[in-house]
TORZASE-374840 format. One line per field, with one value per residue: x, y, z of N, C-alpha, C in turn. Coordinates in steps of 0.1 Angstrom, whole numbers, plus 5000, padded with zeros to 4 digits. Atoms other than C-alpha are relative to their C-alpha. Example, Ala and Ser with C-alpha at 12.3 -4.5 7.8 and 13.67 -1.06 7.14 Angstrom:
BEGIN
nc1 = (5009, 4991) $
nc2 = (4988, 4989) $
nc3 = (5000, 5000) $
cac1 = (5123, 5137) $
cac2 = (4955, 4989) $
cac3 = (5078, 5071) $
cc1 = (5009, 4992) $
cc2 = (5012, 5011) $
cc3 = (5000, 5008) $
This chain:
BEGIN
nc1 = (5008, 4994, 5008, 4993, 5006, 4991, 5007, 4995, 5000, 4998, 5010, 5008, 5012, 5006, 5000, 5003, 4991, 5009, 4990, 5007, 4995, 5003, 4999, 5000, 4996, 5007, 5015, 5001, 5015, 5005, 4991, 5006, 4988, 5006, 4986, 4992, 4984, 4993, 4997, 4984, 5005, 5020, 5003, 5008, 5013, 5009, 5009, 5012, 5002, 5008, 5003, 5003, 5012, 5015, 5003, 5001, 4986, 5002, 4993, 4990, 5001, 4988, 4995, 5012, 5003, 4993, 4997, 5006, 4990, 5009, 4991, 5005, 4999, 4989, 4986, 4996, 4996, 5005, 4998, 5011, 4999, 4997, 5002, 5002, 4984, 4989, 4990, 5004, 4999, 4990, 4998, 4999, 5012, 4997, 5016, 5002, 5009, 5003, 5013, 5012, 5007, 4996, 5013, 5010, 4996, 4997, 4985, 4994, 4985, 4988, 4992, 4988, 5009, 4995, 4995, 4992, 4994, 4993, 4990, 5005, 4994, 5004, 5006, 4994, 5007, 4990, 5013) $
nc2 = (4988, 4985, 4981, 4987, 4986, 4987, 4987, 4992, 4992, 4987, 4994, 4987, 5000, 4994, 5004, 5018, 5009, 5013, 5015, 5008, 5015, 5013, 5007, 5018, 5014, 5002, 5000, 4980, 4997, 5007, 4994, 4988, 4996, 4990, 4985, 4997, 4986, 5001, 4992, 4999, 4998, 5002, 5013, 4998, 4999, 5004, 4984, 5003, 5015, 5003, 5017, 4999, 5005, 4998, 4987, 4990, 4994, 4993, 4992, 4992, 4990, 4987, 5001, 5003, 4991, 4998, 5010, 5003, 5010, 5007, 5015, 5003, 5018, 5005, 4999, 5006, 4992, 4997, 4994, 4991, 4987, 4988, 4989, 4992, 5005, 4993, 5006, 5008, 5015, 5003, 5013, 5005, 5004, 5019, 5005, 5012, 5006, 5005, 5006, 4995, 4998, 4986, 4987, 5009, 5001, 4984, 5000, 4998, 4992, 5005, 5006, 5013, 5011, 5005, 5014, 4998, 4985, 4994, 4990, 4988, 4988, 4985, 4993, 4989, 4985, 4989, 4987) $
nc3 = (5000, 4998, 5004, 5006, 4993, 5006, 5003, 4990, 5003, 4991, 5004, 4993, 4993, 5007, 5014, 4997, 5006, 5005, 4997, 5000, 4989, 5006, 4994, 5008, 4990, 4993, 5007, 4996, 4995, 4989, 4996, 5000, 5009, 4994, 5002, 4990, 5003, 4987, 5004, 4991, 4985, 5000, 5001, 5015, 5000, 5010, 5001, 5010, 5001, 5008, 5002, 5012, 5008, 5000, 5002, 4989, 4997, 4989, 5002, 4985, 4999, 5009, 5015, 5008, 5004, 5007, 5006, 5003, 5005, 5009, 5002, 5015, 5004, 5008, 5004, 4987, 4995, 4991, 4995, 4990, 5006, 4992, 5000, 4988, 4984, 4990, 4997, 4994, 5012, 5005, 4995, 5008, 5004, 5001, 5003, 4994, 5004, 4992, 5003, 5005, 4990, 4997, 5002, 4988, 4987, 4997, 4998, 5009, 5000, 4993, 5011, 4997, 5007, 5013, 5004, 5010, 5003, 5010, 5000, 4989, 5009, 4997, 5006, 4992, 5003, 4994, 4998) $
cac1 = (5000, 5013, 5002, 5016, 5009, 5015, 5006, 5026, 5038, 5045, 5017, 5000, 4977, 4943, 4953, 4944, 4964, 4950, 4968, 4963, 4970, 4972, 4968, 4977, 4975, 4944, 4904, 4900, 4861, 4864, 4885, 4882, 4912, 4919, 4943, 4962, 4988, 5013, 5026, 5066, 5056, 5024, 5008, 4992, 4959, 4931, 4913, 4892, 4881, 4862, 4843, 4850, 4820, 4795, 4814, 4806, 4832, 4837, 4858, 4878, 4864, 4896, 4891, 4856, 4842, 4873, 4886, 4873, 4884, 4869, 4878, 4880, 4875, 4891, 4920, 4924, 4932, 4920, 4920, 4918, 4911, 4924, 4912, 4912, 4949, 4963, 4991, 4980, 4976, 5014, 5022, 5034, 5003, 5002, 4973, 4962, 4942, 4924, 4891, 4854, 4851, 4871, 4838, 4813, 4829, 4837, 4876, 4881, 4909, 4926, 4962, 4967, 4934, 4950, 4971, 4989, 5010, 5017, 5051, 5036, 5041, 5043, 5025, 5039, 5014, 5032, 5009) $
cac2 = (5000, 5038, 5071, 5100, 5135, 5161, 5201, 5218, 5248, 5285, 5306, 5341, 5344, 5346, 5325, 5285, 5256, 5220, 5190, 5156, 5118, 5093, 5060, 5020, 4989, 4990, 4985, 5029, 5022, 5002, 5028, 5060, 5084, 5114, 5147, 5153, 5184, 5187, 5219, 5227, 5218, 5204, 5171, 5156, 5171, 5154, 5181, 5160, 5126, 5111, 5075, 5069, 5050, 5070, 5104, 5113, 5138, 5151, 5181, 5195, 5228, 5246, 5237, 5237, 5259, 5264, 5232, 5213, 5172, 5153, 5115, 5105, 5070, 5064, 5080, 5065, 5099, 5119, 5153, 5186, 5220, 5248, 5280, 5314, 5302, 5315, 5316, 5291, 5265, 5263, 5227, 5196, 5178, 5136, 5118, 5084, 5055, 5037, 5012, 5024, 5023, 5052, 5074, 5053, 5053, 5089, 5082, 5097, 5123, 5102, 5093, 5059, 5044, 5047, 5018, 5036, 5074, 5094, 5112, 5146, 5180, 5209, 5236, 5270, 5306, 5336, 5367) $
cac3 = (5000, 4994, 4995, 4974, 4991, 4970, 4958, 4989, 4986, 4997, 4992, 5006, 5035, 5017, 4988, 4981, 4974, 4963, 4980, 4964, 4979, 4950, 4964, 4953, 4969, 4987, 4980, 4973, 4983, 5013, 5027, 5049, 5033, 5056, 5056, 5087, 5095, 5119, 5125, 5143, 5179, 5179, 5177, 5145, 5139, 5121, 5100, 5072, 5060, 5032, 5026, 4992, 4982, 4994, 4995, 5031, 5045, 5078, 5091, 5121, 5134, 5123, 5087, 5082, 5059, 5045, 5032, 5010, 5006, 4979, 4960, 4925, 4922, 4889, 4895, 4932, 4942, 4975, 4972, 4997, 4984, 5007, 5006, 5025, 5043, 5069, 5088, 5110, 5082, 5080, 5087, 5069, 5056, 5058, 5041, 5057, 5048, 5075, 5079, 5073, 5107, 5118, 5107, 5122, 5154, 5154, 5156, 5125, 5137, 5158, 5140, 5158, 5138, 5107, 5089, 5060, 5054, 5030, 5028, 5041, 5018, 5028, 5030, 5041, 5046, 5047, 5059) $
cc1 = (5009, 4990, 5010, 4994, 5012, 4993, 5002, 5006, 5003, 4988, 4995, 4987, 4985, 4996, 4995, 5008, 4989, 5011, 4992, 5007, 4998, 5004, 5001, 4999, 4988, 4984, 4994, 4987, 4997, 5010, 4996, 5017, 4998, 5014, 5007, 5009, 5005, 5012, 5011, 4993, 4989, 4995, 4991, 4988, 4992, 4991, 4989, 5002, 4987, 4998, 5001, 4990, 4989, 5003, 4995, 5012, 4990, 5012, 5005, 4989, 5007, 4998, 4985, 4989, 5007, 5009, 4992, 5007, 4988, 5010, 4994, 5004, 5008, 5009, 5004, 5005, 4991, 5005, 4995, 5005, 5001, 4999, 4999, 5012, 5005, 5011, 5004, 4996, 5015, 5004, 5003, 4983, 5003, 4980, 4998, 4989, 5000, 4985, 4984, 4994, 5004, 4990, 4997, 5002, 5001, 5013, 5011, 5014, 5010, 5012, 5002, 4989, 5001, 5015, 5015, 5004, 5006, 5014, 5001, 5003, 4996, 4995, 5004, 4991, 5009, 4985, 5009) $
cc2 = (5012, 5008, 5008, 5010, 5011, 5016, 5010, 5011, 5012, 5009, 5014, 4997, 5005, 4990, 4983, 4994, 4984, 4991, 4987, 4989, 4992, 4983, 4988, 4996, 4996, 5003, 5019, 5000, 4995, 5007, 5014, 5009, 5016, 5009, 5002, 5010, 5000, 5013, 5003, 4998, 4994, 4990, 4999, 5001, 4993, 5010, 4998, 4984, 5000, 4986, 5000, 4995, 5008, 5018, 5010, 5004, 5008, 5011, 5003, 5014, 5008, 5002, 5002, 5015, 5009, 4994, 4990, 4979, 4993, 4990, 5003, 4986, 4993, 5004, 4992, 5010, 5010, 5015, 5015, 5014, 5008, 5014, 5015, 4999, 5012, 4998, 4989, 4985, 4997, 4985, 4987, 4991, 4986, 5001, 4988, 4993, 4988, 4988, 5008, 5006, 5012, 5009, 4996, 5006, 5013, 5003, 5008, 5008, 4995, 4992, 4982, 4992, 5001, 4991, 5002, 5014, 4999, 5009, 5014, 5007, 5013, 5015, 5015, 5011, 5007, 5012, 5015) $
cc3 = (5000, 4995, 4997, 5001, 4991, 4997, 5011, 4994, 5011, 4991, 5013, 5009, 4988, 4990, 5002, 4995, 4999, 5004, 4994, 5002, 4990, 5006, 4996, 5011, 5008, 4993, 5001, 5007, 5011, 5015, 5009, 4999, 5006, 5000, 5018, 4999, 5012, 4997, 5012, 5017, 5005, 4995, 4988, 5002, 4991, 4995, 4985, 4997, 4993, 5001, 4984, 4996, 5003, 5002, 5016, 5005, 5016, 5003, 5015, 4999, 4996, 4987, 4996, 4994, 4988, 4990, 4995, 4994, 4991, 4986, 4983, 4997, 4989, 5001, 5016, 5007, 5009, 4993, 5012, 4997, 5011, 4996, 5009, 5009, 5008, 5010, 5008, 4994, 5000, 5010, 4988, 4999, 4993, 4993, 5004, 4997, 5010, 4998, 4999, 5015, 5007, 5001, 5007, 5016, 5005, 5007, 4989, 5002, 5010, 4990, 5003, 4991, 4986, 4996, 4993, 5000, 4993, 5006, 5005, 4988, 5012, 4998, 5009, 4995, 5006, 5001, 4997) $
């Protein structure tokens, strides 16, 4: 199984960036496929998460409203649209692929219930 996290960057408070997570090795629909950031100091946050078969997404309070994660089945790739950044987004950014249950259960942003990580990118706001 791998994840490839990519679309990091340096960008302007304000501005948006598009991270995306292409993903092998694992059933993409039986999956919950979720973004995580971990910023100098600071423990990894969970800040979104998708079911690919059915498309339900959930969100962190920090992100919500302003991030947007959404799957594309044929290409097996997750991604999460960032908009509105600020400086407080600046963090590396992991994507992880875990079981169905994670939602369900309402474990979604915990890192230890996922299986598989991506490489991380980073994503730097300057204000």
């Amino acid at each position: 199984v791998q994840l490839q996290a990519s679309g990091g960057g340096l960008v302007q408070a304000g501005g948006s960036l598009r991270l995306s997570c292409a993903v092998s090795g694992l059933t993409f629909g039986n999956s919950a496929i979720a973004w995580f950031r971990q910023a100098p100091g600071k423990e990894r946050e969970g800040i979104a998460c998708i079911v690919s078969d059915n498309d339900d997404t959930v969100y962190s309070d920090s992100v919500k409203g302003r991030l947007t994660i959404a799957s594309d089945n044929a290409k097996n790739t997750v991604y999460l649209q960032m908009n509105s950044l600020k400086s407080e987004d600046t963090a590396v950014y992991y994507c992880a692929a875990g079981p169905l249950g994670t939602v369900i259960a309402g474990v979604w942003s915990s890192p230890y219930e996922y299986d598989y990580w991506g490489q991380g990118t980073l994503v730097t706001v300057s204000s």
